[in-house]
N, C-alpha and C positions, 0 to 999 in steps of 0.2 A: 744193614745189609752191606755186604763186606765185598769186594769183587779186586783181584789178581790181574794186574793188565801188563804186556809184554813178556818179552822172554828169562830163560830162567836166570841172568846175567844182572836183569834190568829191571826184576820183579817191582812193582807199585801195586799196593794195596788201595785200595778208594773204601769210605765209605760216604752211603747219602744218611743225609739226619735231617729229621724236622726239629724247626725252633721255630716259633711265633716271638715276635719282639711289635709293640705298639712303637710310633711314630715318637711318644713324648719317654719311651726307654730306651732310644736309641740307646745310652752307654752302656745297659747292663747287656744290651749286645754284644758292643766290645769286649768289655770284658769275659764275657763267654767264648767269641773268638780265642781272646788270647789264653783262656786256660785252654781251647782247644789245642793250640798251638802247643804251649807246653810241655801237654800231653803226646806230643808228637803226631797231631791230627793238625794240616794245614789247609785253610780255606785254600776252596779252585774255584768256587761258583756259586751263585746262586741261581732259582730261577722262577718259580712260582714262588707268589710268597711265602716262606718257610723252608724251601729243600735246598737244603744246603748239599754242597758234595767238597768230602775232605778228602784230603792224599796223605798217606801215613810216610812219614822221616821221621826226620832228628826231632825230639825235642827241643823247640828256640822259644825265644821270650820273642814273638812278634809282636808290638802295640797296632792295634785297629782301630780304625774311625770312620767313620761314616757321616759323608757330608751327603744334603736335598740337593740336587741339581737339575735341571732336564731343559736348559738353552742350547740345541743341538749348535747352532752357527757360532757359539761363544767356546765349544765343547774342547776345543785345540790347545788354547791360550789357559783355559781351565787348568787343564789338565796339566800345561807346562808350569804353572805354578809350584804346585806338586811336587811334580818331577826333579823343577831348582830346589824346591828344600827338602829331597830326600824319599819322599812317600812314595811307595809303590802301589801302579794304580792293579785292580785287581778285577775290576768289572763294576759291572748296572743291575739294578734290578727293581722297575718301576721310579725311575726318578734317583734313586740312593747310590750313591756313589760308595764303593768299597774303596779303600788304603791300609798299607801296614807301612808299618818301619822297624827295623830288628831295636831293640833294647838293647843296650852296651852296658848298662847299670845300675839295670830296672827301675828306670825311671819311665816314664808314661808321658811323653810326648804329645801334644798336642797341637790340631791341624789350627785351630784359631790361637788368635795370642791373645785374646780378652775376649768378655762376656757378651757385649755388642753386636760383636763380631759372630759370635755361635748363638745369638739369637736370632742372626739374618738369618738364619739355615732353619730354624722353623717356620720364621715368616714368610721364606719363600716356598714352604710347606701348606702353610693358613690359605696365600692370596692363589695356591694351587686350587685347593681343596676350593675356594670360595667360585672360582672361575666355574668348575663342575657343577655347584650346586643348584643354577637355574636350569639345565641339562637333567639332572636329578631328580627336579620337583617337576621337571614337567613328565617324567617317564612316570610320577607317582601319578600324578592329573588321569593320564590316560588308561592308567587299570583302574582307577576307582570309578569309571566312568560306566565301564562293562559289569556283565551279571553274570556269565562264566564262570564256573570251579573255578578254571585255571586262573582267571583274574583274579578270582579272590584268595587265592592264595597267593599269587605271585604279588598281590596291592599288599598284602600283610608282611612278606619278607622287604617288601620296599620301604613299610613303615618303620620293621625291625630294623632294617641298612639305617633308614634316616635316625633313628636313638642312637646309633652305634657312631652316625656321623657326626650330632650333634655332640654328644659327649666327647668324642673325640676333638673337635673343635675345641672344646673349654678347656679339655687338658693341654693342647698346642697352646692357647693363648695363655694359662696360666703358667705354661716352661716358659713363654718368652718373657712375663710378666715378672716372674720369679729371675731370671739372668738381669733384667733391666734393673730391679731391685739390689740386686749386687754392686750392679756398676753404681747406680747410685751413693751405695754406703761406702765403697772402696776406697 
């Protein structure tokens, strides 16, 4: 869906797109940003998981990355880091931090400088997820208690959530597992 904003001087094209990207794909995210970008399709937003909205220009080599964050009182000094080396912050959306930085020589830029370092960014994903999880079990507790349709269906999509969490779980700890494995060999 394609939509025309301003006047006829100052035309801007928007579209919205959905992409689903998992927690333990974050980079083929990036990388899809930045073909967006190439394309002449430039992230503005996110906002429900998956709906993106781009602005059409130039074609540019912007690098993307996405860091976990979500310490609102840290959120300042975060974000000034950033900012000292270059990254443009671009928004939130559930915890995920959006940045780009333009390419000068298409090289691919990156927000950490070692492997360690970009495994905290899923462990502070894990010890997320982990905080939720007796939150979680206890909402399943209490549909599987009742005898209602709507419990028992709604007890079923909360079993389905919970395979959908656990596997997800093993795939965050096996990307951290896997980055730790690196630093080790390095």
């Amino acid at each position: 869906c394609r939509r025309k904003i301003g006047s006829k001087e100052n035309e801007m094209s928007t579209m919205k797109k959905f992409h689903w990207f998992w927690a333990w794909d974050d980079e083929k995210e990036e990388a899809w940003l930045r073909q967006m970008a190439q394309d002449g399709w430039h992230f503005k937003s996110v906002s429900v998981p998956g709906n993106y909205i781009f602005e059409q220009g130039e074609p540019a080599d912007y690098v993307y990355r996405l860091d976990y964050f979500v310490d609102r009182k840290d959120m300042p000094a975060y974000l000034q880091i950033f900012e000292d080396t270059g990254w443009e912050y671009l928004g939130e959306m559930g915890g995920w931090q959006y940045f780009r930085v333009e390419s000068r020589d298409g090289s691919a830029p990156e927000i950490y400088s070692d492997k360690a370092s970009k495994a905290k960014k899923y462990e502070r994903l894990i010890l997320y997820l982990v905080i939720f999880l007796p939150i979680f079990l206890s909402m399943m507790n209490i549909t599987s208690r009742g005898d209602a349709a709507y419990l028992r269906y709604f007890s079923f999509l909360a079993e389905a959530f919970m395979l959908l969490y656990i596997y997800a779980m093993v795939r965050l700890i096996a990307r951290v597992a896997s980055l730790k494995k690196k630093v080790c060999w390095s």
